[in-house]
Structures are given as structure tokens and as C-alpha cells.
C-alpha positions as CSV (number, residue, x, y, z in Angstrom):
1,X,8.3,-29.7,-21.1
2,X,10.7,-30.1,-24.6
3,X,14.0,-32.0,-24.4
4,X,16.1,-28.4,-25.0
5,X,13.9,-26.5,-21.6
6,X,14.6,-29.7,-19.4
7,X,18.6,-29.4,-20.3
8,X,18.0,-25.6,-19.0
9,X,18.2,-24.9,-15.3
10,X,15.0,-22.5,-14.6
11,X,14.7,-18.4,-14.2
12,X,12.8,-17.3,-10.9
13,X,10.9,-14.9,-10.7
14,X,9.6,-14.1,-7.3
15,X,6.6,-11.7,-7.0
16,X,5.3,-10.5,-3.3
17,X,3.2,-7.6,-2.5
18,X,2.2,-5.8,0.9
19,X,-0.6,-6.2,3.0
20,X,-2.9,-8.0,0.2
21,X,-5.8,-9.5,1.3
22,X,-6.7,-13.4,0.6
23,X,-9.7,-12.8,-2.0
24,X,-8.7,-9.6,-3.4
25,X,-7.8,-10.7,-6.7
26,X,-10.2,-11.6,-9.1
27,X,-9.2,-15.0,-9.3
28,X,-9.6,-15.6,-5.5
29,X,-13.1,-13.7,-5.3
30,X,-11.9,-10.4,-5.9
31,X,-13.4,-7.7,-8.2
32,X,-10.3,-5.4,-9.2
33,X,-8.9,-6.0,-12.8
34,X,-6.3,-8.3,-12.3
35,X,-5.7,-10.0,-15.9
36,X,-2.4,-10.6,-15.6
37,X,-2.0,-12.2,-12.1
38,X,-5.6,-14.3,-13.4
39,X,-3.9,-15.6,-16.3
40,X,-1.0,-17.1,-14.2
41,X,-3.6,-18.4,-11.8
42,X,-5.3,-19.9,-14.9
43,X,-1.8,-21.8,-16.6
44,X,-0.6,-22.9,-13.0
45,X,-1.9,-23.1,-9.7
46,X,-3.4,-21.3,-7.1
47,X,-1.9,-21.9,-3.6
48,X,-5.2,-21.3,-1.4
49,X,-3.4,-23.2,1.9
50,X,-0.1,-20.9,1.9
51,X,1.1,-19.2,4.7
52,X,3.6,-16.6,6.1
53,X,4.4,-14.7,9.7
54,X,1.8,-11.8,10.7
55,X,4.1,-9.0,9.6
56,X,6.3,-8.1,6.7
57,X,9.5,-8.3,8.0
58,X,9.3,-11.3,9.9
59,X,8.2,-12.8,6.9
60,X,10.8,-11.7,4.6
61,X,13.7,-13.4,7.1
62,X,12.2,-16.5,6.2
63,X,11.8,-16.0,2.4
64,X,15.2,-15.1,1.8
65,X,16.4,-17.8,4.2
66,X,14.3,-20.9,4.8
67,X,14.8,-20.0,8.6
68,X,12.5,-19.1,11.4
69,X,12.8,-15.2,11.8
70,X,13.7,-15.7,15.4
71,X,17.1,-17.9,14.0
72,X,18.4,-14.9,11.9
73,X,18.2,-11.8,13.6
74,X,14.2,-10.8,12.9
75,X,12.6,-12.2,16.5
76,X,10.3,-9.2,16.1
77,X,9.5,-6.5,13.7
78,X,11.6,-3.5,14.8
79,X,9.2,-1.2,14.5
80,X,7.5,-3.0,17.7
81,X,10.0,-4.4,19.5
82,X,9.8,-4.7,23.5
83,X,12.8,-3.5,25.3
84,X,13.5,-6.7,26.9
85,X,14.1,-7.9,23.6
86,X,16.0,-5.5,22.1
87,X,19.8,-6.8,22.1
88,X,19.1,-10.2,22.6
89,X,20.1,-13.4,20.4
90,X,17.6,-13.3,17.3
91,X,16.6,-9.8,18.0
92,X,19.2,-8.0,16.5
93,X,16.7,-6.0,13.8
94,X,18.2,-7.0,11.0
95,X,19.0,-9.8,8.3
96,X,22.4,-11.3,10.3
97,X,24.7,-13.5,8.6
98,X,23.2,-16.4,10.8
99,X,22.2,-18.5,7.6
100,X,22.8,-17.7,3.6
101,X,20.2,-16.6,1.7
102,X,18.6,-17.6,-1.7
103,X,20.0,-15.0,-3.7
104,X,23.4,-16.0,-1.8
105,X,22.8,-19.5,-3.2
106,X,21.8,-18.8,-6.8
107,X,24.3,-16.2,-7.3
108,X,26.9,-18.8,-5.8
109,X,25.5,-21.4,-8.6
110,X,25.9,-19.3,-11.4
111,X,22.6,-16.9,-11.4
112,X,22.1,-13.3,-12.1
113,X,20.2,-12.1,-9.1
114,X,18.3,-9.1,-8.8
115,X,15.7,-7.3,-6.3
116,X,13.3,-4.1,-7.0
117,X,11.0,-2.7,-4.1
118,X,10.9,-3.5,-0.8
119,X,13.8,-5.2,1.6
120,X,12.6,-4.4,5.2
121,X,15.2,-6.2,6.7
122,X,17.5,-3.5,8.4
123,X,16.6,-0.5,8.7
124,X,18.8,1.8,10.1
125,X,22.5,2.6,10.8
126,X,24.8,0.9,12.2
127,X,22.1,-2.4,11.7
128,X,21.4,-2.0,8.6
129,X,21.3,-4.9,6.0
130,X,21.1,-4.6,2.3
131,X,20.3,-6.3,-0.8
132,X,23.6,-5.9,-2.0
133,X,25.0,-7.6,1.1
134,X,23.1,-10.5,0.9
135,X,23.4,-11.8,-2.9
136,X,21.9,-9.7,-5.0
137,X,24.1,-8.1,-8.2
138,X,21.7,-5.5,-8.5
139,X,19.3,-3.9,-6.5
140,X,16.8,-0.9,-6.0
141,X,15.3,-1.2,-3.0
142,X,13.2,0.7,-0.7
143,X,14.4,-0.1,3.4
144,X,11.9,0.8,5.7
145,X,8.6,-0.5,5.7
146,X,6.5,2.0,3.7
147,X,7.0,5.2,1.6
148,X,4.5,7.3,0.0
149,X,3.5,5.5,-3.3
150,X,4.3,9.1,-5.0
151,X,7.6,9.5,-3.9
152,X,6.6,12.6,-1.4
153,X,7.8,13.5,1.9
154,X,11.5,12.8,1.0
155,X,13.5,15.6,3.4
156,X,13.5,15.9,6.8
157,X,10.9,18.3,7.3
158,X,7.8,16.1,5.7
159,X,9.7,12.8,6.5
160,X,7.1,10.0,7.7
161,X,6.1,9.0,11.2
162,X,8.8,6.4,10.9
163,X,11.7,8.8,9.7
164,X,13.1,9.9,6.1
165,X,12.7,6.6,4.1
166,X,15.3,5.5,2.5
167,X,16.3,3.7,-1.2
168,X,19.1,2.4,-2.4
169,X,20.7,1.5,-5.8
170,X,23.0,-1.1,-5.6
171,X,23.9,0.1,-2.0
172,X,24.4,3.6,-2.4
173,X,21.6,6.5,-1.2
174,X,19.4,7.8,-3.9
175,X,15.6,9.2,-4.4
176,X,12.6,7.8,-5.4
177,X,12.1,9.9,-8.6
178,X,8.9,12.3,-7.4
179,X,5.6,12.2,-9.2
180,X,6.3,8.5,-10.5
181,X,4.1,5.7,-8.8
182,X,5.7,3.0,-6.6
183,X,4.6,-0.2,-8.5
184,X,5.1,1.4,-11.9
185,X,9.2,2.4,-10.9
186,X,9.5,-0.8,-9.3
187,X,8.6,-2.5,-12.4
188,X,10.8,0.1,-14.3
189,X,13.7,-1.2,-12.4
190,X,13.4,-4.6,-12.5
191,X,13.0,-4.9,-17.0
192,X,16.2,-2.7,-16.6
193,X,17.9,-5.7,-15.2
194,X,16.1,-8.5,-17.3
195,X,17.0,-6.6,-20.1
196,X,20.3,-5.8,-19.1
197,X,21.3,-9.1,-19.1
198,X,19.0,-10.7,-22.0
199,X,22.3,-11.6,-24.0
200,X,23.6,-13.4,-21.5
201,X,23.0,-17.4,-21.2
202,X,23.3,-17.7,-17.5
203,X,19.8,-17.8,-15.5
204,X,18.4,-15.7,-13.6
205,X,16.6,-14.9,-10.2
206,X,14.4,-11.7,-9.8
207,X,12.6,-10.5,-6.6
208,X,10.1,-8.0,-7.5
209,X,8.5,-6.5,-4.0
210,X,5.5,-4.2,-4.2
211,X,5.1,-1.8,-1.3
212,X,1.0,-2.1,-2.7
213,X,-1.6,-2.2,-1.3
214,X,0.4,-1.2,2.1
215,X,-0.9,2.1,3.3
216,X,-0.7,4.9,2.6
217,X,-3.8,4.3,0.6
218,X,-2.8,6.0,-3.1
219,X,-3.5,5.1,-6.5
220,X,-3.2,7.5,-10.6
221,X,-6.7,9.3,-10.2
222,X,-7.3,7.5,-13.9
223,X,-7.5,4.1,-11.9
224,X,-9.5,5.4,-8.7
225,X,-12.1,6.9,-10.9
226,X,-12.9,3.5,-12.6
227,X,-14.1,1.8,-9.8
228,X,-16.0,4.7,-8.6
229,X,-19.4,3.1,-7.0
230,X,-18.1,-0.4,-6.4
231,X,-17.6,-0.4,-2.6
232,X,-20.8,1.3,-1.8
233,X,-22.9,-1.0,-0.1
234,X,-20.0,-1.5,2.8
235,X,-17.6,-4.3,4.0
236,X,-20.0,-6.6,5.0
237,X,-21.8,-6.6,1.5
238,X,-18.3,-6.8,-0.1
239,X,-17.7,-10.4,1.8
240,X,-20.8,-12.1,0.7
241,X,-20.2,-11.2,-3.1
242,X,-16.6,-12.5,-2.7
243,X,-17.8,-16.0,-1.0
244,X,-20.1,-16.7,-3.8
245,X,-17.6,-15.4,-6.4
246,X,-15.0,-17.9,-4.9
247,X,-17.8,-20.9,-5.2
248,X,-18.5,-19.9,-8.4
249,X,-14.8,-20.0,-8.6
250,X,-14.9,-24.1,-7.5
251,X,-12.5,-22.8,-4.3
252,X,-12.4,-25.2,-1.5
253,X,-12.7,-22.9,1.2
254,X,-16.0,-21.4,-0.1
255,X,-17.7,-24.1,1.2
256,X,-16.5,-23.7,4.9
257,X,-18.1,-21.4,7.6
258,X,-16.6,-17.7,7.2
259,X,-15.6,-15.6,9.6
260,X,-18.1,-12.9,10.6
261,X,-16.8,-9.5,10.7
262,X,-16.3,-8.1,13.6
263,X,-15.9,-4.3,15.8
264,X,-16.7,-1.2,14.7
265,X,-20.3,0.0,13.5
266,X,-22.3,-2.1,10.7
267,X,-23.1,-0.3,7.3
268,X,-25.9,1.1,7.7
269,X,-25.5,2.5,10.5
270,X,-22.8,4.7,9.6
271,X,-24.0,8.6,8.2
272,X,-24.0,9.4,4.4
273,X,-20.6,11.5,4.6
274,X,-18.6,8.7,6.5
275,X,-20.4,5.8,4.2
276,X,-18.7,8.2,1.0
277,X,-15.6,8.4,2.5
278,X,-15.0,4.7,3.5
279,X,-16.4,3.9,-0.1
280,X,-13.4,5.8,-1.6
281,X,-10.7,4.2,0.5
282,X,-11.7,1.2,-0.9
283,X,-11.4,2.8,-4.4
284,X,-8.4,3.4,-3.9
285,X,-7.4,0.4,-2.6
286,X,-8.6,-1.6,-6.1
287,X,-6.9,0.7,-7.9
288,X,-3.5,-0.1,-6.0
289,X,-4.1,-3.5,-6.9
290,X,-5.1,-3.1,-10.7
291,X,-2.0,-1.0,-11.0
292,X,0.4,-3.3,-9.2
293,X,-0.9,-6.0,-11.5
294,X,-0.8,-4.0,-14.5
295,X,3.3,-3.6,-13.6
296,X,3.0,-7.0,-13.2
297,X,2.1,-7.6,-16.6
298,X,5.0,-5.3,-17.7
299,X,7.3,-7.5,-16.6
300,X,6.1,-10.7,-18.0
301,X,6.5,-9.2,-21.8
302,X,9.8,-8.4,-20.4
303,X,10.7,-11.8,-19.6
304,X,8.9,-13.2,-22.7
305,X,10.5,-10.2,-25.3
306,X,13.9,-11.4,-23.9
307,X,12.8,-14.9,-24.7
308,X,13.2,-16.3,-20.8
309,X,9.5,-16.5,-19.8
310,X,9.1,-19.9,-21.1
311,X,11.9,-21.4,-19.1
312,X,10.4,-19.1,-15.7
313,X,8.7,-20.1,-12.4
314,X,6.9,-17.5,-11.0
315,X,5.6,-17.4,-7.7
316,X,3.5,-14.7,-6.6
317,X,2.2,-13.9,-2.8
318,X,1.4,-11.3,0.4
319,X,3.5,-11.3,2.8
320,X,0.4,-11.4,5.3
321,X,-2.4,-10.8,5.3
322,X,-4.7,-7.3,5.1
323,X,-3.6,-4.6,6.9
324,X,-6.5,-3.6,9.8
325,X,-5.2,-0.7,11.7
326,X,-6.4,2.8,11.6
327,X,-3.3,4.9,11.2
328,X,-5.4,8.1,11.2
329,X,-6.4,7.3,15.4
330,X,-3.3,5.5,16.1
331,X,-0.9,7.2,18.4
332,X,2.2,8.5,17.0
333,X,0.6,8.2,13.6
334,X,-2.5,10.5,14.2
335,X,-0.5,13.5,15.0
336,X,1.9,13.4,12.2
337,X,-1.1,12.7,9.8
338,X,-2.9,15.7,11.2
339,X,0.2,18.0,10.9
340,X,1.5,16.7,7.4
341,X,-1.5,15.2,5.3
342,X,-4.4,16.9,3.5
343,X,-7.2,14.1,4.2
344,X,-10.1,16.6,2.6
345,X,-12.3,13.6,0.5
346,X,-11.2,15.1,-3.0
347,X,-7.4,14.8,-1.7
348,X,-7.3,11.4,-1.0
349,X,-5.4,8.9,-2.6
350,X,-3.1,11.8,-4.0
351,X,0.0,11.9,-2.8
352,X,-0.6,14.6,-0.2
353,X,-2.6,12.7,1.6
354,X,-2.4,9.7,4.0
355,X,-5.5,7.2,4.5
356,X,-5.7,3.6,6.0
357,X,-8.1,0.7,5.3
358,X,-9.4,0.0,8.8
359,X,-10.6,-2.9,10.2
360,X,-14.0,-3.7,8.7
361,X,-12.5,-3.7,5.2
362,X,-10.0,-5.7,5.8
363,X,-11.7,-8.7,7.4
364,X,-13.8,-7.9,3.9
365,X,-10.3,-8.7,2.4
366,X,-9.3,-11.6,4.4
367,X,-12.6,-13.7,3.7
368,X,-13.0,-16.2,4.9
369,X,-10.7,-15.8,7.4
370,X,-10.3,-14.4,10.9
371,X,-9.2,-11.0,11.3
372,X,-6.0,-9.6,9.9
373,X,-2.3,-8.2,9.7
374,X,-0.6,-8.6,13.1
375,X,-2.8,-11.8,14.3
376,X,-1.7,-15.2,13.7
377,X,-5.4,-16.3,13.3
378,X,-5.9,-17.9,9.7
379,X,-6.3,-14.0,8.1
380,X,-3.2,-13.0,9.3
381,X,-0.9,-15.4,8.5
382,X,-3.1,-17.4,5.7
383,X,-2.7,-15.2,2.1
384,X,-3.2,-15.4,-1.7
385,X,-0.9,-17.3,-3.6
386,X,0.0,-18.6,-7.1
387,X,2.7,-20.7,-8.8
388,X,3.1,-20.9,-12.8
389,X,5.3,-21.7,-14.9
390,X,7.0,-24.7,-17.3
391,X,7.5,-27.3,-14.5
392,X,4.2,-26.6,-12.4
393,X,1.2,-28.5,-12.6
394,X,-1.9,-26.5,-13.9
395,X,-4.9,-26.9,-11.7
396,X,-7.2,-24.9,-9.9
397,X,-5.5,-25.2,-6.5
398,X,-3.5,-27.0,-4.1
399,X,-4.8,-27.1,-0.6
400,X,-1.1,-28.7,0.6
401,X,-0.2,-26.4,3.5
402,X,2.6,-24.8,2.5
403,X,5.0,-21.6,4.2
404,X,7.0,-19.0,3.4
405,X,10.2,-21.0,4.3
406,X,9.0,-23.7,2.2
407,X,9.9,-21.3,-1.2
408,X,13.9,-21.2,-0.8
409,X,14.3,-25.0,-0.6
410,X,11.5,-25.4,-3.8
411,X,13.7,-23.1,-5.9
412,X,16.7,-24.8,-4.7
413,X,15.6,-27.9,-6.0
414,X,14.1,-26.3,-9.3
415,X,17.9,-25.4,-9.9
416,X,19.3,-28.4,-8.7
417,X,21.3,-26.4,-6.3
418,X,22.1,-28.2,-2.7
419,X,19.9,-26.8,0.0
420,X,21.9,-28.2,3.1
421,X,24.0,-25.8,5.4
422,X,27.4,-25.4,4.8
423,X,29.3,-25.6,8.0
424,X,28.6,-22.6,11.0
425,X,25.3,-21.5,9.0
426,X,22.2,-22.5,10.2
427,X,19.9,-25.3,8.4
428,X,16.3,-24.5,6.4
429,X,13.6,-25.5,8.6
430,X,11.7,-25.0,5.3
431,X,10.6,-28.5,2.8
432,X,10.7,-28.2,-0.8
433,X,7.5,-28.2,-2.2
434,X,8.7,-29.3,-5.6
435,X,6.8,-31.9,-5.4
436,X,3.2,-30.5,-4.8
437,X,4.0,-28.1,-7.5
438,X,5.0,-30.5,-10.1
439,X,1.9,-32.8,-9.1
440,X,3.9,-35.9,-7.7
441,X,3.0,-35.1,-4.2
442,X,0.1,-34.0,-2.9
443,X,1.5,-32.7,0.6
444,X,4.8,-31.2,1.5
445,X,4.4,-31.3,5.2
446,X,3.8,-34.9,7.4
447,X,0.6,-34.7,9.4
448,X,2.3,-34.6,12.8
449,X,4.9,-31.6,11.6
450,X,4.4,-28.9,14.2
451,X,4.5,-25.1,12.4
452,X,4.7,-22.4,14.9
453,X,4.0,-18.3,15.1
454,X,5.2,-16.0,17.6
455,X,5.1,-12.1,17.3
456,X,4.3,-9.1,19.6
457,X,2.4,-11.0,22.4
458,X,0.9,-13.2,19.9
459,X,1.3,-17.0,19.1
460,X,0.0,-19.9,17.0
461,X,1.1,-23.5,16.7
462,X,-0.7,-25.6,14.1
463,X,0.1,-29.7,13.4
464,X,-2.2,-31.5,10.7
465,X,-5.9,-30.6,10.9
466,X,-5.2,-28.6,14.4
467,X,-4.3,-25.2,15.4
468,X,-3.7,-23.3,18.8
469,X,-4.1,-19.5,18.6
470,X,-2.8,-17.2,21.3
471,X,-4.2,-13.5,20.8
472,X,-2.9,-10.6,22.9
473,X,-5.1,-7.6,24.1
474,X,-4.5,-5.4,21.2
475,X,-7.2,-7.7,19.6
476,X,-9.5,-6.0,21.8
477,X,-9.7,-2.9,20.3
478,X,-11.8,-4.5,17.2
479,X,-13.8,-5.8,19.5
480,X,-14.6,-6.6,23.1
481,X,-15.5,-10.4,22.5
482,X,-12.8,-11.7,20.6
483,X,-11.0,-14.2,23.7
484,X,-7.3,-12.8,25.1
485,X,-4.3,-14.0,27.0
486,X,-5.1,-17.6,26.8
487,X,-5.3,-20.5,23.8
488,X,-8.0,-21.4,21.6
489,X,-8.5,-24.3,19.5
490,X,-9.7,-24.9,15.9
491,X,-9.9,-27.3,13.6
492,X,-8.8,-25.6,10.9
493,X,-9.0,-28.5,8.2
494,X,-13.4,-28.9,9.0
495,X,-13.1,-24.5,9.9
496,X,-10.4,-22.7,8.3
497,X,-12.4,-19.4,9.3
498,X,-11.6,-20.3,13.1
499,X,-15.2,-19.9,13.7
500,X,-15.7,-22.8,16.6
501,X,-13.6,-22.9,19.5
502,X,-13.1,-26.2,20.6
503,X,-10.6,-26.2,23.7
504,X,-13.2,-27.2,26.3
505,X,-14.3,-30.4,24.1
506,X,-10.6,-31.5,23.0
507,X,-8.3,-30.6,26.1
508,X,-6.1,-32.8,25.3
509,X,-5.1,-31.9,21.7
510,X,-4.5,-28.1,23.5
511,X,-1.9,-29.2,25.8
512,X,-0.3,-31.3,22.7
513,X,-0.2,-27.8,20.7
514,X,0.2,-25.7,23.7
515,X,3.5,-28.1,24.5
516,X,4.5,-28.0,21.0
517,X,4.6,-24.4,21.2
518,X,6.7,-24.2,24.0
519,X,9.5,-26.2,22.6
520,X,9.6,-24.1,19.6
521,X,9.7,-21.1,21.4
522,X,12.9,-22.8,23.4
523,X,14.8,-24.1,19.9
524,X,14.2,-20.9,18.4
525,X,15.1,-18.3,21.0
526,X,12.2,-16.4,21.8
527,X,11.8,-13.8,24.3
528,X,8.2,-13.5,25.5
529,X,7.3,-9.7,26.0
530,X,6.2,-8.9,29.2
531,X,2.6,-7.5,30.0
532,X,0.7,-9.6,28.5
């Protein structure tokens, strides 16, 4: 770093995008053209032990605030919230005023903040928080969870199984322009504000949040058609080449049992017309991600046109991990698909229709990990991320465990702002991992630090080398074998694809988790669902 950057205080800019699996970019295994996102893998480091909550919104709360979800107001994802939690302390289904947020802080210390894409942390009226409430001098933001990546089904009468979605610029209602693609106007919007404010000395904080690869599955026909062929030899085909791609790679985790993948029918078992079909979701699906990192690029000759991108620290991940559901047989979701989308194979991925990944391909997605979105097994809550920029270490990874909280506290320090809780606000559970990213540390967490999960019926507590998983009945519908309503162990240092269950050997080590778990679930305020 010169003399004149170190005087500077850093720019942020914070990249996250939806539902990504662990190895689907190229540098984690992947075989989509990702150039862009690969070249800040390349001049920084990849973060192949980083971890978030199971869902989106749950994981946002703690982004924005260094907080356990359950502290500020996101206890569960309000889409699939019990009633014996709704109303309750923590449960409120939306971004409360509990704790300040990052954008709060860097705004408060001088910054120019700014957010494009996705908030999904309040979601409707009278509950409804927004970017421009919660630090952010300029904003375009989509609220709910998802929105067709085309801007369709914006009036009442096409509006989505989960109601009219809903943007907003700088607070006020307005509409996603039709016919332009969702990472491509996100992107838009956000070198509007970088360049906006190029002439302008102060620093600045962006938070750039793709609704790709989220369903529904939808890509520019120009970028389906070149990966036309790649996904047809099937899910379980498409895991081995990413394992050896990521030894081939030197990643740590290649050389660690994988999960198998498991439910549905194998390959080949599967007729010619279904195989074809299934082929092209995935099509698709690479093309979301070459776009999205296309826009990415876009951004960075932004940043570096402006002349800011040399004093930047970028930090780039999912917000879980792949997403495994079938909306086209879910309930609720089936019949609005059936009534509203054209699902004929040469309409997919147009914006008239509506597809989903299912759950073979994404436990494709999450290798090496265990199963998916919504499971706080390793390939729901473990996902692929990257740091870069003047003050990070370049190296081909850190396997320091680090979480979502951890990012508000590390940019805090970066800016030299102070993270501690100003009086009636509620304190970062998150540790700066400014020191892992800069090289003088090589963990950010002690060994005996207990991180916990807890979300729709499901839980996880890991501490060191050990973690306790918890999966409810849901899991069941991928398949029959996969152990419910009670705890499993793993040793997810030696078996980060959770493939040996080792409560009967070490019954001890369970209760310590299992107890560990319970006192979180008492600080934090959470309300077990019943039924489980």
C-alpha cells in the first residue's frame, strides 16, 4: 500500500447474490464464465470457510447489523413464520431499530452510502423497513424476496404467488423498467450513484444485491444458448467434474469426503424429454450467473473510471446456499405457476415463464456439502466467498471460519470507525476479521466460541472442529434416510461434507453442543415452533 492510499480511509463495496451455490463459480469449481468475480478471487482471497443463516432474510439482519437475526426483529423469515411466533420479541418481520446498521455507521462517519437490488427486510405495510430508513442516501431496491428477472407480472392481476412486488427509489414506489434484466438494471443503478458522486472526496459504501441465481430461473436467450450441452450428463456428473476442478484448483476441501447426493431419481434413469428439460434449467441457471458477473464487471470499470477502485475492498458472497425446492410441485406455488406461466421447453427462461432448480442440482451446486437452502447442514449455511482489494492479503484461501456478522465489524475497522454500541442499541456479536484478511491472523474466532443456527424447525451449533445439526421433517421429502427431530454430530474440520455421524461415539461432545445450543436460543429469544 503507497503512503498517499494509507492516509485514505477505504471505499466498500459489498457484493451478495441469491441462492448461489458453493462451487458455481469458476474459481470455486464451477464452469460458467465468471472472469470478473475470477480475477478478484485471483488478486485477493477466496473465503472457502464463510458462513451465513439458511435463508436470505435472516441473513441480511445480520449483515447490515453484526446481530443475531433473532436480536433485531428477523427470528424467522416472514414468509414462513409459525403463528406462535408472529408478534413476539424478535419476530417482528422486519429490520427494527434494535441495533444500527453499517450503512447507519458509515453514513454517521462521513461516507456516501448506497444500495441497488435486493433488501428483504420488511416487506409489507405497516412493517415495512427500507433502505432509506436505515442509512442509505440512495437506494433502488427491490423488497420482497423475488421478482421476475424481466420485470413481468407487475399489476395485480399477474402479481406473484407472494403478492405485487415492490421497488423503491429512495423510498418512494416505482417500477422495475419491463424488458430490462434484473442484474443488468441493478448494475445500472448502482454506477449511477458511483458516478454521481465521483467529484466528491468523501468515501464511499455500496451494497450491490443480486436477486440471481434466485428462481425464477431466467437468463437473455444470447447467454442460455452458449451453454447449450453443458449439463447433459445430469447432477451427479456435474459434482464429480467440480471436485476435481476444485483439486485442480489446490482447494482444501477437495480433498475431504463429499456429500453424496441424495432423493429423487439418478440420471439415467430419468426419460429423454425430462433429461432435456432438466439440462436446460441448468442452462439457464449458468447463464444467470455469467450475466450477474458480467454486471459485476460493469461496476468495477465504474469504480476504477472514477478513480476509487484502487483504494476499494470488495467483498463478494451468497447469502446461503443453493436453492433445492421445486416451486413447480410446491403448494401455493404450483397453482399460481400453472395458472400464470408458460413452462412449454422453448418458453423457459423467458420471462413468461417460471422454473426452479430442484434438489438434485443443487446438491450439484453445494459440493461438497450437505444438502441446501433452508438446512443449516454445511450446504446451507456454508457459501462462496471472496475478499480483494488494497489492504487484503492475496492468497488462494483462508479456511478461518468466518460469518456473516463478522463483515460489519471488519469494515468498521477498515474505516477506523468505532464498532461498540452506543447506549440502548444492541452490541455486534460479530469479530472483525481484519485481521485474517490482512494476513496478521490466521483465525477470527477462539476455538471454544460457540456459533449457533436456528430457523423453521431447524438448528445447528458449531464450536471449533465440532458441529450439532438439528434437521426438521421437511428434510424428508428429499429423501426418506436423511435422520429427523433429533441431533447429529460431525466433525466438520476432518468432514466438512457432514458425511459421518458421530453422536453414538462422542456423546459427550453432543450434550456440550446440544447445551450450547440451548443457551443461545435463551440469550437470543427464540421461539421454537411447535410440531416438530
Amino acid at each position: 500500500m503507497n503512503n498517499e492510499r494509507a492516509g485514505k480511509r477505504p471505499n466498500f463495496l459489498l457484493i451478495v447474490v441469491d441462492d448461489m451455490g458453493w462451487s458455481d463459480l469458476r474459481a470455486f469449481g464451477g464452469e460458467a464464465d465468471t472472469p470478473n468475480l475470477d480475477a478478484l478471487c485471483a488478486r485477493g482471497v477466496r473465503l472457502t470457510n464463510f458462513h451465513t443463516s439458511p435463508v436470505c432474510s435472516t441473513t441480511r439482519a445480520m449483515l447490515m447489523t453484526g446481530c443475531d437475526h433473532h436480536e433485531v426483529g428477523l427470528g424467522c423469515m416472514v414468509e414462513i413464520m409459525t403463528p406462535e411466533q408472529r408478534g413476539k420479541p424478535g419476530y417482528e418481520g422486519y429490520l427494527t431499530d434494535r441495533a444500527l446498521t453499517i450503512a447507519e455507521r458509515l453514513r454517521d462517519a462521513g461516507y456516501h452510502t448506497m444500495m441497488s437490488g435486493k433488501w428483504h427486510l420488511g416487506v409489507k405495510e405497516p412493517y415495512l423497513s427500507l433502505p432509506v430508513t436505515k442509512g442509505f442516501e440512495r437506494s433502488f431496491a427491490l423488497v420482497q424476496g423475488e421478482h421476475n428477472h424481466f420485470g413481468a407480472d407487475q399489476t395485480p392481476e399477474t402479481a406473484g404467488h407472494d403478492g405485487l412486488s415492490q421497488y423503491r427509489l429512495d423510498g418512494e414506489k416505482v417500477r422495475f423498467p419491463e424488458g430490462a434484466y434484473s442484474s443488468n438494471c441493478f448494475a445500472d443503478k448502482m454506477i449511477e450513484y458511483l458516478e454521481a458522486v465521483q467529484d466528491d472526496p468523501r468515501p464511499l459504501f455500496g451494497y450491490l444485491a443480486f436477486t440471481a441465481p434466485h428462481s425464477p430461473m431466467q437468463a437473455p436467450p444470447e447467454l442460455i444458448a452458449k451453454y447449450r450441452g453443458v449439463y447433459d450428463d445430469g447432477p451427479e456428473a456435474l459434482r464429480e467434474r467440480r471436485l476435481r476442478r476444485m483439486r485442480e484448483l489446490g482447494l482444501s476441501v477437495a480433498s475431504v469426503p463429499p456429500a453424496e447426493i441424495r432423493g429423487g431419481r439418478p440420471w439415467n434413469e430419468l426419460a429423454p424429454e425430462q433429461r432435456k428439460l432438466e439440462s436446460r434449467k441448468m442452462e439457464i441457471y449458468a447463464a444467470m450467473i455469467d450475466a450477474m458477473d458480467s454486471a459485476v464487471g460493469r461496476v468495477l470499470q465504474s469504480l476504477e473510471k472514477t478513480g476509487r477502485l484502487d483504494n476499494t475492498e470488495i467483498i463478494f458472497f451468497s447469502d446461503n446456499g443453493p436453492a433445492g425446492s421445486l416451486r413447480e410441485t410446491s403448494p401455493g406455488w404450483r397453482e399460481w405457476i400453472a395458472e400464470h406461466a408458460d413452462n412449454s421447453f422453448e418458453n423457459i427462461g423467458k420471462a413468461g415463464s417460471y422454473v426452479s432448480i430442484g434438489p438434485r442440482w443443487a446438491q450439484a451446486q453445494a459440493a461438497p456439502f450437505f444438502l441446501f437452502k433452508r438446512y443449516t447442514s454445511e450446504g446451507g449455511v456454508r457459501t462462496c466467498g471472496l475478499a480483494c482489494g488494497p489492504r487484503i492479503k492475496s492468497r488462494t484461501e483462508t479456511g478461518a471460519f468466518l460469518h456473516v456478522m463478522d463483515i460489519a465489524p471488519t469494515l468498521l475497522e477498515f474505516a477506523g470507525v468505532d464498532a461498540s454500541a452506543p447506549a440502548g442499541k444492541i452490541p455486534m456479536r460479530g469479530v472483525s476479521a481484519a485481521g485474517v484478511l490482512t494476513g496478521a491472523r490466521q483465525e477470527v474466532h477462539a476455538p471454544d466460541e460457540r456459533i449457533a443456527w436456528e430457523l423453521a424447525y431447524g438448528r445447528g451449533v458449531r464450536k471449533g472442529d465440532w458441529k450439532a445439526i438439528f434437521l426438521p421433517k421437511a428434510v424428508q421429502a428429499i429423501s426418506q434416510d436423511i435422520p429427523i427431530n433429533r441431533w447429529l454430530l460431525f466433525n466438520v474440520a476432518r468432514d466438512p461434507g457432514e458425511t459421518t455421524e458421530l453422536s453414538a461415539a462422542e456423546p459427550e461432545k453432543l450434550r456440550e453442543l446440544v447445551a450450547a445450543w440451548n443457551a443461545y436460543a435463551k440469550e437470543t429469544g427464540v421461539v421454537v415452533p411447535a410440531g416438530l
